[in-house]
N, C-alpha and C positions, 0 to 999 in steps of 0.2 A: 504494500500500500504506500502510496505515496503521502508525506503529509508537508504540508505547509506551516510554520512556526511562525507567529509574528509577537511585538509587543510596543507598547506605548509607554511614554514614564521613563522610570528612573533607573538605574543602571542594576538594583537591584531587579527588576524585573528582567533586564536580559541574561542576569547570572540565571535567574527557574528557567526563561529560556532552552539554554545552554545545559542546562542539567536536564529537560525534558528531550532534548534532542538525542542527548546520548542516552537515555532511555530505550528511547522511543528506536535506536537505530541497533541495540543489545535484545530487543525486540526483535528487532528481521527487515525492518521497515525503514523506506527512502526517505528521505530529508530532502525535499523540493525546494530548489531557486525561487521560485514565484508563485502565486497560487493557482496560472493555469494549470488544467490538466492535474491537479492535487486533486485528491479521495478524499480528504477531510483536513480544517486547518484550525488552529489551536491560537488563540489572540489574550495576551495578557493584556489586561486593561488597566486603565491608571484613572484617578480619579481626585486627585492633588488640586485641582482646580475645574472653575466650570469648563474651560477649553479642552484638558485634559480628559475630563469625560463625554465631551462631545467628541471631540477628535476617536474615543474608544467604540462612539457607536456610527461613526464615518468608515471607521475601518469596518467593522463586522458589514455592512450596509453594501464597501466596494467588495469585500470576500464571497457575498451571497450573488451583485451581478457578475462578476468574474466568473460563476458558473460551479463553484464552490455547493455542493451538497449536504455538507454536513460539518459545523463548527461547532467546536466549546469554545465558552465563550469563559474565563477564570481572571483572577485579579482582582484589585478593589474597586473599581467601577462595579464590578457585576458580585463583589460580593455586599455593598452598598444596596444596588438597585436589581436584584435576582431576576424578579418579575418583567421590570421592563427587557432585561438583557434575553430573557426566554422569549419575548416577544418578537424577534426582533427576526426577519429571513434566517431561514434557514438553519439557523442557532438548535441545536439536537440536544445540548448538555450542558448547563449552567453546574460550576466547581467554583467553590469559595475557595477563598485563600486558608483557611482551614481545612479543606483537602487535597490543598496542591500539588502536595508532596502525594500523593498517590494517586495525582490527575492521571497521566499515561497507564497504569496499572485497570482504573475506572473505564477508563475511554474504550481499554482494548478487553475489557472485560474476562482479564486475568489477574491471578496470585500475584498480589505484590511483591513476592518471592520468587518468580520466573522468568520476573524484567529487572534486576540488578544486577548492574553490570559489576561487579567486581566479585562474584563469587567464585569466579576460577580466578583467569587474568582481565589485566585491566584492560579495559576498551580506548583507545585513542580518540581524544578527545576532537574532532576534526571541526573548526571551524562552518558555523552556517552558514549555507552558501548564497549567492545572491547579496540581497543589500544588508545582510550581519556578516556577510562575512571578516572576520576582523582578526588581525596579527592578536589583538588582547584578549585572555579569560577573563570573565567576573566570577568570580570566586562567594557565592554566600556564605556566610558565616554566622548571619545573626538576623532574626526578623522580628516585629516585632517593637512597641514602645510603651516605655513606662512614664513618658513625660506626657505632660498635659498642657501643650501651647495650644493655646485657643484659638488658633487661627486654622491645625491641622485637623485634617481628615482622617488619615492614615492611620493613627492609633486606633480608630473606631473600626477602619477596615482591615488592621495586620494584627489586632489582639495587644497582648502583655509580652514584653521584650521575652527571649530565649535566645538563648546560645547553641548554634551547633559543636559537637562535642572537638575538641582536637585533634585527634585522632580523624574523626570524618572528613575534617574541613585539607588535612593533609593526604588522606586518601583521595578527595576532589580533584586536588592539585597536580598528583603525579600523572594522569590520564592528558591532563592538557600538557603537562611537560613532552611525554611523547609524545603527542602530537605536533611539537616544533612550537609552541606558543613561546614568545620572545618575553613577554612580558603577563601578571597576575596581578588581578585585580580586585582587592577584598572588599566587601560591600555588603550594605545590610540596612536596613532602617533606621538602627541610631546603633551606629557601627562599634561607637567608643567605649559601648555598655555592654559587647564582648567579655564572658566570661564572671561577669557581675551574681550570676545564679549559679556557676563552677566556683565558684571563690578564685579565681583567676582577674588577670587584668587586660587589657585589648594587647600590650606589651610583650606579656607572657606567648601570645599566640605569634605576633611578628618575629616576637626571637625565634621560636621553635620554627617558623617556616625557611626563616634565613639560616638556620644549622642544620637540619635534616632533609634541605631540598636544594638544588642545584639551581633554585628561578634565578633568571640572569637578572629581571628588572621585578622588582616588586612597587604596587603601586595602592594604596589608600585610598576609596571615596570619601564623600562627605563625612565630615567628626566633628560633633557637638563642642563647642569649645570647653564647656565646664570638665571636658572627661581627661583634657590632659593638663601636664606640667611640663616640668625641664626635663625630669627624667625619662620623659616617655621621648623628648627629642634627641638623646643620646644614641638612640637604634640608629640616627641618620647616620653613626660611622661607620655602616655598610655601607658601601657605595652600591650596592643594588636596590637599596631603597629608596625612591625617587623621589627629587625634593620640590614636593605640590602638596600644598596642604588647603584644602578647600573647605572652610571653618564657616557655615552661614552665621551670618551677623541680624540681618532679618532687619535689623532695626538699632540708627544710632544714638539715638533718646533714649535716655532712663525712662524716663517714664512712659514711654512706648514702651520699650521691653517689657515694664510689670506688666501693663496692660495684655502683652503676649502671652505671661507669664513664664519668658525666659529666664535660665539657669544662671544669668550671667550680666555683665553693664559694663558700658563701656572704660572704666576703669582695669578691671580682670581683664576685659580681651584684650587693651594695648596693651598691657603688660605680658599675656601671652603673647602676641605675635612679636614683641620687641623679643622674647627670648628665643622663636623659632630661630628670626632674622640673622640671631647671632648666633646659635648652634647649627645651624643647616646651612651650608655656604650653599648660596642660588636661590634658594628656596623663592617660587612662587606661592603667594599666601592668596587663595579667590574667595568669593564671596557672594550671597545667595541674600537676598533685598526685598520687602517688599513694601509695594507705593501705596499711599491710600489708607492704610489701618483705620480700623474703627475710631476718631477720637483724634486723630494727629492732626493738631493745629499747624498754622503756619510757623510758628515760631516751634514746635518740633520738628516739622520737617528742617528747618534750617540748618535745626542741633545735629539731625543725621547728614545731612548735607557736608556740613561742614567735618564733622566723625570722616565720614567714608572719603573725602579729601586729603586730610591726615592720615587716614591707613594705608595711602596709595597701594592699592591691592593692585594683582595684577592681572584683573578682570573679575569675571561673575556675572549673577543671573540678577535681572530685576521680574519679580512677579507683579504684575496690577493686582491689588487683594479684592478677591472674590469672594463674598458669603457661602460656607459654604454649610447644611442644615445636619445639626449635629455637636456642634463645635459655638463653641464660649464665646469667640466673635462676634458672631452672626447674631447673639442675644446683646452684643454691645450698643450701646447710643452713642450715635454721635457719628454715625455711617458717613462718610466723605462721598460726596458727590463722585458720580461716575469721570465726570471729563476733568476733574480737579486728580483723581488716579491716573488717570490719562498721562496728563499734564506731567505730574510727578515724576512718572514713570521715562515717561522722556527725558526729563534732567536728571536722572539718576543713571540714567545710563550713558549719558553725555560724558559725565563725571568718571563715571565706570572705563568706558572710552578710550576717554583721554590716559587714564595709567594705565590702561594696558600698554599703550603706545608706547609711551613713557617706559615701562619695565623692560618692552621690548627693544629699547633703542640702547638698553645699559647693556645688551649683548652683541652689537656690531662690532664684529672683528672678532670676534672670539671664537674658537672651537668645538662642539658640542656632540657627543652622540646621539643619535637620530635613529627612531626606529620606523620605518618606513611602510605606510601602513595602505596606502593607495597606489598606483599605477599605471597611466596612460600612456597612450604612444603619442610622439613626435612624428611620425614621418619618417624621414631622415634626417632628424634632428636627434633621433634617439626615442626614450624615455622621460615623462615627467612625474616624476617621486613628490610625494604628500606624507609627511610624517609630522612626530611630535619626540620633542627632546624630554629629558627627564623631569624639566620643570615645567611642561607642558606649554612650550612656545612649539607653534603649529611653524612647519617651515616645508620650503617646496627648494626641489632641485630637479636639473636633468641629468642622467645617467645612459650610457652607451648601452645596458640591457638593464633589462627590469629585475628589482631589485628587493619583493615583495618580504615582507619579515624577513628582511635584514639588518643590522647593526651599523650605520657609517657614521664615521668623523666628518664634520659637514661647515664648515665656514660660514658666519652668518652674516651676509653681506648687506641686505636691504633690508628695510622695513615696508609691508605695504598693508594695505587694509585690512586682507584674512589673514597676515600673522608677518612671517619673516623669507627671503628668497638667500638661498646657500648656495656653494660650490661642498662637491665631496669631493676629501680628500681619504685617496684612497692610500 
């Protein structure tokens, strides 16, 4: 049977992905480029914002005219809204994110015991092909949240934080290492709270991957700020652990944040980031925004305005805040106008912008490993190589033959809009 995999969201959802894939293929069963011609195709939904769950019932919508006969529809979109996602063409089997760890076992209506892959040898973790195809695993480790920001959905849809055990999360790992994967990508919901129900720390699990595993590039998603300190940035003296740390900030008012009920004010985070800055030589610090909150006068936004100036980060996401039914916000007064979010939302990323530019022009001339992660041809000009270096400056070069998951030292010589233009040197 051929199946089709797709997802929306957040990189945690392309880690179940990735893990339904090779299920799904320890199974017996094809892993389709695209959904013609697929028997059935599986769509992790996301549901972090209104667009995010629009966009989840745009996809199921294109899957059922594409000629798609039978979809599960799984994630937190559809374990949010069950009903409507059953509703919905074609849709065969609505699976909540409380059984998604045994979606492929459900779907193919067998023993959860006869589609693991690791009970002889390990299955090679082979890249999804078509548009996931990617040089990087995302690796889950942990799903799940125990915080209560009143702005998230997600803890309503992913449950109470849990740790996958160590042991697992390193038997994960070894299948993509056969498989030629250049670089690992840990990820989870509130990733930093790793090992918090083990009596373990996120730390404990980073050391153990970098001692008992050959990954050439290890790499961190998003981490709550309140979960680290200094000593957690001392692991940067592996040079395989890549120095990007993407901390959302959400908000640079105090009194925004309570209103959030974040863990954290802008006092603690400069002071963490000023300690990254100075134990992680390179380090890229991003950051995740959002415009609009319940309540934020002008003279907050200016405080965050002004916050996110000083942090010179070097990029991130701005969200427009969306109500979303469920969540602390949405019962907040003081709802900001729609086109005043707008507004917001545009100079926040203006700002945003601008230091990226900036971080990116402190690397001119310099030398960088580059993992190359895209590939077009030239003609006869050769190849054009798309990758990203360890602290996640996106860089393009041309190369005499393609060069797909591979490693080059790559000179960075421009700056332009999508990121930086290199020579390799070989």
């Amino acid at each position: 049977m051929k199946i089709f995999l797709d997802t929306i969201g957040c990189r945690l959802n392309q880690a179940e992905i990735e893990s339904m894939a090779l299920q799904f293929r320890a199974a017996g069963h094809e892993i389709a480029a695209s959904a013609e011609g697929a028997d059935l195709a599986v769509v992790n939904t996301c549901a972090v914002t209104t667009d995010a769950a629009a966009d989840s019932r745009r996809k199921i919508r294109h899957l059922a005219n594409t000629g798609v006969e039978e979809i599960v529809a799984t994630g937190c979109w559809t374990t949010l809204q069950p009903e409507q996602a059953a509703a919905l063409p074609h849709v065969r089997r609505v699976i909540p994110n409380s059984h998604k760890d045994t979606l492929v076992a459900e779907t193919l209506e067998l023993p959860p015991s006869t589609i693991q892959p690791f009970d002889l040898e390990p299955i090679v973790r082979a890249p999804l092909p078509g548009l996931h195809h990617r040089t990087r695993a995302f690796i889950k480790v942990q799903d799940g949240c125990d915080n209560h920001c009143t702005f998230c959905i997600t803890t309503v849809a992913r449950g109470e934080s849990r740790s996958r055990p160590l042991a697992e999360v390193l038997r994960d790992i070894q299948p993509a290492l056969l498989g030629g994967t250049k670089e690992i990508v840990l990820t989870g919901v509130h990733l930093g709270s790793w090992g918090q129900d083990l009596g373990f720390h996120l730390r404990d699990l980073v050391a153990a991957i970098l001692h008992e595993t050959d990954v050439p590039r290890l790499r961190l998603s998003s981490l709550e700020p309140w979960d680290l300190d200094e000593e957690f940035f001392s692991l940067w003296a592996d040079p395989r652990l890549q120095p990007h740390l993407h901390l959302p900030l959400q908000s640079g008012c105090d009194s925004t944040l309570r209103r959030m009920a974040r863990k954290t004010n802008t006092t603690s985070f400069r002071e963490l980031v000023a300690a990254a800055r100075r134990l992680i030589p390179d380090v890229a610090v991003t950051t995740d925004l959002i415009a609009g909150f319940p309540g934020e006068t002008a003279d907050e936004f200016a405080a965050t305005l002004d916050f996110v100036r000083e942090m010179e980060f070097a990029g991130g996401h701005v969200f427009t805040y969306s109500p979303r039914p469920g969540t602390g916000a949405a019962r907040l007064g003081g709802q900001v106008r729609p086109e005043v979010r707008k507004e917001r939302n545009h100079i926040l990323r203006t700002v945003l912008n601008e230091a990226e530019t900036s971080f990116r022009q402190r690397f001119l001339g310099r030398t960088l490993p580059v993992l190359w992660e895209s590939v077009s041809e030239l003609g006869e000009w050769g190849w054009q190589m798309e990758g990203l270096t360890g602290n996640y400056l996106r860089v393009s070069a041309a190369a005499s033959s393609p060069r797909w998951n591979e490693v080059d030292a790559v000179e960075l010589t421009e700056v332009h809009a999508g990121g930086m233009k290199g020579v390799i040197h070989f």
